[in-house]
C-alpha positions in Angstrom: 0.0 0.0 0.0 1.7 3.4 -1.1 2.5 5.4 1.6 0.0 8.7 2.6 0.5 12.2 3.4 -2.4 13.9 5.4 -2.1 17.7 5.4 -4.3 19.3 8.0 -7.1 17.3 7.0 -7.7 19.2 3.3 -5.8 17.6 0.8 -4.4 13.6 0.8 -1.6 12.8 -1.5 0.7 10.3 -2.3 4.2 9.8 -2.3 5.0 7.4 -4.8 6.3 8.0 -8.4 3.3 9.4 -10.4 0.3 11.2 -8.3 -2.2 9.0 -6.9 -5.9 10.4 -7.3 -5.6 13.6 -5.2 -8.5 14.0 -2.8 -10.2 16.8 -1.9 -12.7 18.0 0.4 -16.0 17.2 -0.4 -18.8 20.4 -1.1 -20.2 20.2 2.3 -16.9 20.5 4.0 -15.1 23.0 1.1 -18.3 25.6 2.1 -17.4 25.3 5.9 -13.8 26.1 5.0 -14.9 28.9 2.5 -17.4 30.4 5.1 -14.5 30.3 8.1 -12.2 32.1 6.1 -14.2 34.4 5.1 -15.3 35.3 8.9 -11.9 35.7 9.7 -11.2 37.7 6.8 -14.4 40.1 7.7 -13.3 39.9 11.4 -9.6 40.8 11.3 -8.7 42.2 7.8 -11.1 43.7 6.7 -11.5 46.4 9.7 -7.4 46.8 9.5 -7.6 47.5 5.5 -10.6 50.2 5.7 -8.8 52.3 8.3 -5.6 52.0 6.2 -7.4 53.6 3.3 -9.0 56.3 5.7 -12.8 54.7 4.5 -14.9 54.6 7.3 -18.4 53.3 5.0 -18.1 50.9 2.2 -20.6 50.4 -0.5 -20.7 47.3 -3.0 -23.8 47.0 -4.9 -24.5 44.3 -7.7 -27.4 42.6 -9.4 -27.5 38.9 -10.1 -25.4 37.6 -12.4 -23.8 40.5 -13.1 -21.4 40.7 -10.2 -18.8 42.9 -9.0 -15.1 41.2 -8.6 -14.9 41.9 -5.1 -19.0 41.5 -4.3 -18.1 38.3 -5.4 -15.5 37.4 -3.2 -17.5 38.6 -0.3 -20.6 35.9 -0.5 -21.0 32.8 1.2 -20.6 29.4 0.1 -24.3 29.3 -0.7 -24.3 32.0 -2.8 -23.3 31.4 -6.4 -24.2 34.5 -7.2 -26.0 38.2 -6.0 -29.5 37.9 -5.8 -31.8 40.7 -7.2 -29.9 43.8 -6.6 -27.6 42.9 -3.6 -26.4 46.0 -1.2 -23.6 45.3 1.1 -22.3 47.7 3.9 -19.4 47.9 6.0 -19.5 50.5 8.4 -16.2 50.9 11.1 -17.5 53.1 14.0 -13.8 53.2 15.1 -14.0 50.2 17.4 -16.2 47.8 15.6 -17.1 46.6 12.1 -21.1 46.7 11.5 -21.7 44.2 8.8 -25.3 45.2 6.7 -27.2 43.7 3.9 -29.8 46.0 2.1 -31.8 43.3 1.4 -34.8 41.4 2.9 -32.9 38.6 4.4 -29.0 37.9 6.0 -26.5 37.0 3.2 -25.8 33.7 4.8 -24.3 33.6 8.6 -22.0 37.0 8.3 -24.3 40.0 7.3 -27.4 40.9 8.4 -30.4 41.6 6.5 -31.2 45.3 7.6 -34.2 46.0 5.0 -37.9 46.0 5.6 -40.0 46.1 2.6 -42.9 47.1 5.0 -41.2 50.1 6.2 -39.4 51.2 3.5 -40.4 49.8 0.2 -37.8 51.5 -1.7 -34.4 49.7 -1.6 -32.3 52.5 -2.8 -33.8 54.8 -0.1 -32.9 52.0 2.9 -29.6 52.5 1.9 -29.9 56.3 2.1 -31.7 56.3 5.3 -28.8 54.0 6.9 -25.7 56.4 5.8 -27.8 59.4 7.2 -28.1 57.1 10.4 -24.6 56.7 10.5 -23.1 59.7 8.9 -19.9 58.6 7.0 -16.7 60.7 6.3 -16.0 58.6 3.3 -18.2 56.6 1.4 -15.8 53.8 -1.0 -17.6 52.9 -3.8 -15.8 50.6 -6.3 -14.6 52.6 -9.6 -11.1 52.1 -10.8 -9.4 53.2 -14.5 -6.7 50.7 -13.2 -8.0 47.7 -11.9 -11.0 45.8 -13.5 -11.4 44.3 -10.3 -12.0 47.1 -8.5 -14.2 48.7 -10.8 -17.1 46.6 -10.3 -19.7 49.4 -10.0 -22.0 49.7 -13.1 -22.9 52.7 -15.0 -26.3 52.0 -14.2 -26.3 51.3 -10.7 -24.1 53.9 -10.0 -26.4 56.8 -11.7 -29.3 55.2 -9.2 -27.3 55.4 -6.4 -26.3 59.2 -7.3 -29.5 60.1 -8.1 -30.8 59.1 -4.3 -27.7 60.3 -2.7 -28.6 63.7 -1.2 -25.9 66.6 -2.3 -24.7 67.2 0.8 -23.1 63.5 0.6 -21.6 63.8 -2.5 -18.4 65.2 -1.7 -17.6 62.3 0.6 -17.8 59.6 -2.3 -14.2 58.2 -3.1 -13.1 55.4 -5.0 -12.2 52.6 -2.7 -9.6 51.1 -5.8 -6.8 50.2 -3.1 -9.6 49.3 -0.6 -10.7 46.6 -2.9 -7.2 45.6 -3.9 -5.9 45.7 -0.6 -9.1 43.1 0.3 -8.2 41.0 -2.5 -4.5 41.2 -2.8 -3.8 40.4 0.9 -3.9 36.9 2.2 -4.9 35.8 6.0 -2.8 33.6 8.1 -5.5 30.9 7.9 -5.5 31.1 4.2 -2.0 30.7 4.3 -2.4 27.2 6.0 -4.3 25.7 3.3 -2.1 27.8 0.1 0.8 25.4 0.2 -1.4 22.5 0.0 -3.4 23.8 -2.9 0.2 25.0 -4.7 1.1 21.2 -4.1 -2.4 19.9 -5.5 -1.6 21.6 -8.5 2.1 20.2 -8.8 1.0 16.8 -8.4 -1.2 17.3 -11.3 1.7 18.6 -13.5 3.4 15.7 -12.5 0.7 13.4 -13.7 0.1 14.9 -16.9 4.0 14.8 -17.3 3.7 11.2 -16.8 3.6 7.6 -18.6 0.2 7.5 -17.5 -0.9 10.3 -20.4 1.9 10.5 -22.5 3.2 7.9 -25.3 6.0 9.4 -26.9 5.2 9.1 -31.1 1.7 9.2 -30.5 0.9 11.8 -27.8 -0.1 15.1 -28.9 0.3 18.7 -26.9 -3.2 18.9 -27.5 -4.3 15.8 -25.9 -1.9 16.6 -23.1 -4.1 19.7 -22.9 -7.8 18.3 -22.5 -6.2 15.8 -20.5 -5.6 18.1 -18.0 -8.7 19.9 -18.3 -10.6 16.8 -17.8 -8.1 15.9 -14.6 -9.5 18.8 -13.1 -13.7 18.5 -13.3 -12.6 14.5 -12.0 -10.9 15.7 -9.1 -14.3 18.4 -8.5 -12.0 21.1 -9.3 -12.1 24.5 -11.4 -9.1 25.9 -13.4 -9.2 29.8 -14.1 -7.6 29.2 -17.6 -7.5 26.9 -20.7 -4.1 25.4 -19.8 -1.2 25.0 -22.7 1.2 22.6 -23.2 3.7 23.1 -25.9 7.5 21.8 -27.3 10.9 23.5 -27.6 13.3 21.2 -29.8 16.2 21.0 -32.2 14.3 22.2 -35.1 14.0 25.4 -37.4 11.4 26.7 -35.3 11.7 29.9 -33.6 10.6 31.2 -30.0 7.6 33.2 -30.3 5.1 34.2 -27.2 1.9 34.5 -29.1 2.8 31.1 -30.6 3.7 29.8 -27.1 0.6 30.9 -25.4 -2.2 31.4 -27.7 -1.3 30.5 -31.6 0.7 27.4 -31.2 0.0 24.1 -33.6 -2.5 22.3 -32.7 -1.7 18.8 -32.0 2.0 18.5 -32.3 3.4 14.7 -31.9 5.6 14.7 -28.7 8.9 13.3 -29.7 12.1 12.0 -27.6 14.3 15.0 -27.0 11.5 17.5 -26.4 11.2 19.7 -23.8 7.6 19.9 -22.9 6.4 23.3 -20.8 3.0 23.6 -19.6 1.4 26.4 -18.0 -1.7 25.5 -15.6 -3.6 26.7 -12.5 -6.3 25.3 -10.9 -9.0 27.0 -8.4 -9.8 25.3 -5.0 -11.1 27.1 -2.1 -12.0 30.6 -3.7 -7.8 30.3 -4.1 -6.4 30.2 -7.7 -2.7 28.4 -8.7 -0.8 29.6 -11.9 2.6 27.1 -12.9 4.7 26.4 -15.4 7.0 23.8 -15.7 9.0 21.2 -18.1 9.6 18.3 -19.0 12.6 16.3 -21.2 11.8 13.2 -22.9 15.1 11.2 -23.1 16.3 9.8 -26.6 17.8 6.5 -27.3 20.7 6.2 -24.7 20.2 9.3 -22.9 19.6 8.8 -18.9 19.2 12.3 -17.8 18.6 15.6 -18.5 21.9 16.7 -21.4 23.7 19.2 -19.4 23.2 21.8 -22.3 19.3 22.3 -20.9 20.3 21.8 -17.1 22.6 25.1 -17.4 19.5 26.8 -19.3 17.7 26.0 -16.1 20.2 27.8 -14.0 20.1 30.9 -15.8 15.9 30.4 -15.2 16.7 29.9 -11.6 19.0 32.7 -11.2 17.0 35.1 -12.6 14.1 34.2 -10.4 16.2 34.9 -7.2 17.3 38.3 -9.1 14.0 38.9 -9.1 12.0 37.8 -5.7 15.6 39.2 -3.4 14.5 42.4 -4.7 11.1 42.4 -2.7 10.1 45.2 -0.3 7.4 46.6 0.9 6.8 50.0 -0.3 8.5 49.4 -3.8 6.1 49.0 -6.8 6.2 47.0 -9.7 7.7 49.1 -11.7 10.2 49.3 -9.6 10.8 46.3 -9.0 11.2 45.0 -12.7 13.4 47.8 -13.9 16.1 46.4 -10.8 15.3 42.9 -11.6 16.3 43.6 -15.6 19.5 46.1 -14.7 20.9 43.2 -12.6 19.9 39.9 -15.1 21.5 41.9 -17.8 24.4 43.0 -15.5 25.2 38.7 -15.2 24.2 38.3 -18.9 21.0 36.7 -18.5 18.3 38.0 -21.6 15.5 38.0 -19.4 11.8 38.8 -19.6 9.7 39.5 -16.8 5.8 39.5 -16.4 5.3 38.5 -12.8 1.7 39.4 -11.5 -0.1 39.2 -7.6 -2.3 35.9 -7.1 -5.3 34.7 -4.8 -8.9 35.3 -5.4 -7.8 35.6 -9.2 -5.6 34.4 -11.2 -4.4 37.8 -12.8 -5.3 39.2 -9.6 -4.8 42.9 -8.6 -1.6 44.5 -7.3 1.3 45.8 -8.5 2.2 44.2 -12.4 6.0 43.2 -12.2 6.1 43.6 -16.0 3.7 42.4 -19.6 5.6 40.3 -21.6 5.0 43.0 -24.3 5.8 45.6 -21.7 9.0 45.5 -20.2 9.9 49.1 -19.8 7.2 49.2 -17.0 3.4 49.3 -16.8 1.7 52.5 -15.9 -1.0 51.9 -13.5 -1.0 49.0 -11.4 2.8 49.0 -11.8 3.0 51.7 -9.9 0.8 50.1 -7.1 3.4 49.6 -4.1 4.0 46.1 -2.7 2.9 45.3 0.5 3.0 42.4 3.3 0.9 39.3 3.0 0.5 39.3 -0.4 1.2 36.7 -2.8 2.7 36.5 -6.6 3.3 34.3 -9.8 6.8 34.6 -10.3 6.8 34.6 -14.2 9.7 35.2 -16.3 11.4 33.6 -19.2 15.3 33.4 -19.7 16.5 33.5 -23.6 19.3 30.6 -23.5 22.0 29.9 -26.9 21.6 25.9 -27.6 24.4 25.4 -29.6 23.5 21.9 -29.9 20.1 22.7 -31.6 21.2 25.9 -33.7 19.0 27.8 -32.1 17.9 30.1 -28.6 14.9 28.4 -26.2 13.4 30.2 -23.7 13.1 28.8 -20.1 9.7 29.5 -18.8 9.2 29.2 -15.6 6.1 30.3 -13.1 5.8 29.5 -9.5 3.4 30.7 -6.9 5.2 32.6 -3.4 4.3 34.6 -1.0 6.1 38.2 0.8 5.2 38.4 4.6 7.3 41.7 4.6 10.4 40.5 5.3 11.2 37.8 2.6 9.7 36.0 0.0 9.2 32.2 -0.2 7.3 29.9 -2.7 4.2 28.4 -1.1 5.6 24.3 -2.3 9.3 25.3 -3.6 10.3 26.1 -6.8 8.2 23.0 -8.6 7.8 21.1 -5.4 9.2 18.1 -4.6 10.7 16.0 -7.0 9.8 13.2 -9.0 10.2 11.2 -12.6 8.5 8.5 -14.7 9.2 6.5 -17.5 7.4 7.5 -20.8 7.3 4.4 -22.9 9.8 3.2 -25.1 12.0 -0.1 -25.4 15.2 1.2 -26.2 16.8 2.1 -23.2 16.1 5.5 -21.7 14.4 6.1 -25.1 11.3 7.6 -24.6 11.7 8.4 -20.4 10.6 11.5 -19.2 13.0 13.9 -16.9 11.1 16.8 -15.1 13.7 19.4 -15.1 13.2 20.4 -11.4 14.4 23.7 -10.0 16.3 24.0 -7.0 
């Protein structure tokens, strides 16, 4: 019987060669979870973030289906999505956090219903008459030219709010953009008990794509690799965020292009022995989203590891992710820290592109942009956006690397998920987790065997 690994209850894997059936929490339990952290987030974070921002009232409004990002974020398990036209309000008297609901009942266990249709039939005047009850400095509402997320107020609910809104109030409205990034960006210490675990889901899931088990070199195609990963991930009861890609570097005439890589590849190419395989996937589990990318070598006739050509490509990947994440600290922006990152790759000869971006309750999730990969002189905007503690990133970045040996320059494309308390910055299950390899067909010896080229 293979040997198990039980982490805190939420995730059990195995430890032999290729992943064993992950297994995950069932609903039931994944909504307790859901509706804890989000308590604790409401209870401890969420009072700390609004006095940050000097907001003192908060308003998020949405109608079914048509949800704000950070509304979103904000509903119970149960919820799937607003209902009607949903009101929330947080209101911090200083000393306490009052939770409300315009709306005719509690949205679930954490905010309470304060409407009554037979007192006030008008829901947009409830909401009046509860800021004049409270009389807010600031009223956030959610508009943002930088951040889609935090622009989740639509033009029409926001003219019907306006129109209510007496003019007296008017000068206190204020966009609450780094309100709402500073809810999403920033991650709890109980979230940060189950991230690893998730990171580590995902890994094992690279590892089983990459794996004998999907892949028959000669016959397996990129594209099958692709759906089978797609379909790994409604079996498990999963979601993924993105339409993952799997694609091959090799000694051809082919050229690196990152359209090609990411969105206009061949469909379907035949993976060979002596391609490298890179995949980029992410999966979402517990209103937390992954975002990887990792390769793979399949040996040819006679080879029995990875040719030391490609292992001192990976270095220069490596090194130019430590370039990178030793530059962290709080207060510097994205900008900021990509134009350091680039002066000091190029400084050790490393050609190096950077497009690093904050991750959580998205995938491309707001905070400061550490580069676009078409964008490498900075990003104005939510580059500028500073960096601060308890926040997490996709560490994204490719390293151009000469291959003599193939006539030609691959790039090295790595993404790994980590996390900045402030202080340092650490990957939430190492740079590609813990290592492992499995034979991919073949009878010639090491014909055919994969090699994951790990990072260290």
């Amino acid at each position: 019987m293979p040997r198990l690994f039980l982490f805190t209850g939420l995730l059990l894997l195995t430890a032999s060669a290729l992943a064993q059936s992950p297994t995950v929490l069932p609903e039931r339990e994944r909504a307790r979870v859901v509706d804890e952290l989000l308590d604790d987030r409401f209870t401890h974070l969420l009072p700390e973030l609004m006095r940050r921002e000097g907001i003192d009232c908060w308003v998020l409004i949405s109608r079914e289906y048509n949800e704000d990002p950070v509304l979103k974020t904000m509903l119970p398990a149960t919820w799937l999505s607003a209902r009607r036209r949903t009101i929330l309000v947080f209101f911090d008297t200083g000393t306490a956090l009052e939770k409300l609901a315009i709306a005719r009942y509690d949205v679930g266990q954490l905010l309470k219903g304060s409407w009554d249709l037979n007192v006030q039939p008008d829901q947009w005047q409830a909401l009046i008459d509860l800021l004049k009850a409270r009389n807010p400095k600031k009223i956030g509402l959610n508009f943002s030219p930088t951040y889609a997320h935090a622009d989740g107020l639509t033009y029409t609910e926001h003219g019907e709010f306006w129109r209510k809104l007496p003019t007296e109030y008017r000068s206190r409205v204020v966009s609450a953009e780094r309100l709402s990034v500073g809810w999403l960006e920033t991650r709890t210490a109980k979230e940060l008990q189950l991230y690893p675990e998730i990171c580590r889901l995902s890994h094992e899931i690279i590892r089983e794509g990459f794996s004998e088990a999907v892949i028959t070199p000669g016959i397996t195609t990129t594209e099958d690799v692709v759906w089978w990963f797609r379909q790994r991930v409604t079996e498990l009861g999963l979601d993924t965020w993105f339409h993952p890609t799997v694609d091959v570097q090799r000694a051809d005439a082919a050229r690196f292009d990152h359209l090609r890589t990411f969105a206009k590849r061949p469909a379907g190419e035949v993976i060979q022995p002596g391609d490298l395989l890179h995949v980029d996937f992410g999966i979402t589990y517990l209103r937390l989203n992954t975002d990887q990318q990792q390769h793979a070598y399949v040996l040819r006739p006679g080879e029995t590891g990875v040719p030391e050509y490609l292992a001192r490509a990976f270095r220069q990947g490596n090194r130019l992710q430590d370039l990178l994440t030793e530059r962290f600290k709080a207060g510097r922006t994205g900008n900021q820290l990509l134009s350091e990152a680039l002066d000091a790759a190029k400084k050790e000869g490393i050609t190096a592109s950077i497009y690093s971006h904050p991750i959580g309750s998205h995938g491309h999730a707001a905070g400061p942009t550490i580069g676009l990969w078409d964008r490498q002189q900075g990003v104005p905007g939510a580059g500028d956006y500073p960096v601060f503690p308890n926040t997490a990133y996709s560490i994204e970045l490719n390293a151009a690397v000469a291959v003599p040996k193939w006539k030609k320059t691959i790039r090295i494309m790595l993404e790994e998920d980590g996390f900045f308390d402030g202080q340092t910055f650490r990957y939430l299950d190492g740079r590609g987790g813990r290592r492992k390899s499995g034979r991919l067909g073949g009878n010639q010896k090491g014909s055919g065997q994969i090699k994951r080229v790990e990072l260290t």
